[in-house]
N, C-alpha and C positions, 0 to 999 in steps of 0.2 A: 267936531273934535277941536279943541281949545288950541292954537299958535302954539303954545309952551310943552304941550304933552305930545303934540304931533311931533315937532325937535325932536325931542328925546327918544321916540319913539326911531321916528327918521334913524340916527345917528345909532340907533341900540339894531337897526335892522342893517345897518352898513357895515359895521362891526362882525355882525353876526354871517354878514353871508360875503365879507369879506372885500366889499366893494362893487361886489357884481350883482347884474339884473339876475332876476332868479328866471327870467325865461332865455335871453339867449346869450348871458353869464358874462354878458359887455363890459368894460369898465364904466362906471358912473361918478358923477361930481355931486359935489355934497357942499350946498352953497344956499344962503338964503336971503340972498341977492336977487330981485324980480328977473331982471336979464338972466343970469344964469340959469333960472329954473326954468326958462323956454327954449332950453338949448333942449336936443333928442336925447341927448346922454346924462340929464339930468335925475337924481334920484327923487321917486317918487315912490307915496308910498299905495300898494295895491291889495284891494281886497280879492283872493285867490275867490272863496265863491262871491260874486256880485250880490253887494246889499236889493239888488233889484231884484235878484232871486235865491231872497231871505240869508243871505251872509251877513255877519256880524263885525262890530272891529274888537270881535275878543283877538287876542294877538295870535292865537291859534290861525286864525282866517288871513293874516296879513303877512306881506311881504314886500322886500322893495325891487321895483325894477323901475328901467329907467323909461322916459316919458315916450319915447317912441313908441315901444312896448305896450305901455298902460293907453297911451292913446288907440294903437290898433286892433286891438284887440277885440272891444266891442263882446256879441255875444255867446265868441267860444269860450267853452269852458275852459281852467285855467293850466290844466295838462295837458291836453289834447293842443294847445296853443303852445306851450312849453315844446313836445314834439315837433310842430310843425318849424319853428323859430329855430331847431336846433337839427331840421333835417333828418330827423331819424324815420321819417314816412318815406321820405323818397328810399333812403338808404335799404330799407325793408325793402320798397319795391324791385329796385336793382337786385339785391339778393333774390328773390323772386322769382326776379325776369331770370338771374344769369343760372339760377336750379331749372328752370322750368327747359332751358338750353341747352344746358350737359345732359338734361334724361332723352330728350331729342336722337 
């Protein structure tokens, strides 16, 4: 993807989702400054399905989160990551555990 369309693109996805990562909703920095962009909180832009396993950069497939995120993530899929980053797996299991307690 071309320097100039990524920008725009960048900037049209911070806008859009307001400033935050779309997995664990952080604030992120919008700079295109080499230093900057290897900070963890940097905005970066991410393919929700991995082009490794046939995702596209139609904008439908893209999202910005910031480089912590996009670096960790690796080869969970991008919901299932989104959950975990935001806690709602454990949170499920507590509820869980603390039903499975009261019927005791």
């Amino acid at each position: 993807m071309k320097t100039a369309i990524k920008r725009k693109l960048l900037v049209h996805l911070f806008q859009k989702q307001e400033g935050r990562c779309c997995y664990c909703e952080r604030y992120v920095i919008l700079s295109y400054r080499w230093r900057d962009q290897q900070r963890p909180d940097a905005a970066t832009i991410e393919h929700l399905k991995r082009r490794a396993d046939g995702g596209t950069d139609h904008p439908d497939n893209l999202a910005m989160s910031c480089k912590d995120c996009n670096d960790s993530r690796q080869e969970i899929d991008w919901l299932t990551y989104r959950s975990l980053k935001r806690g709602e797996f454990q949170e499920f299991v507590r509820s869980v555990d603390h039903g499975a307690r009261a019927a005791e």
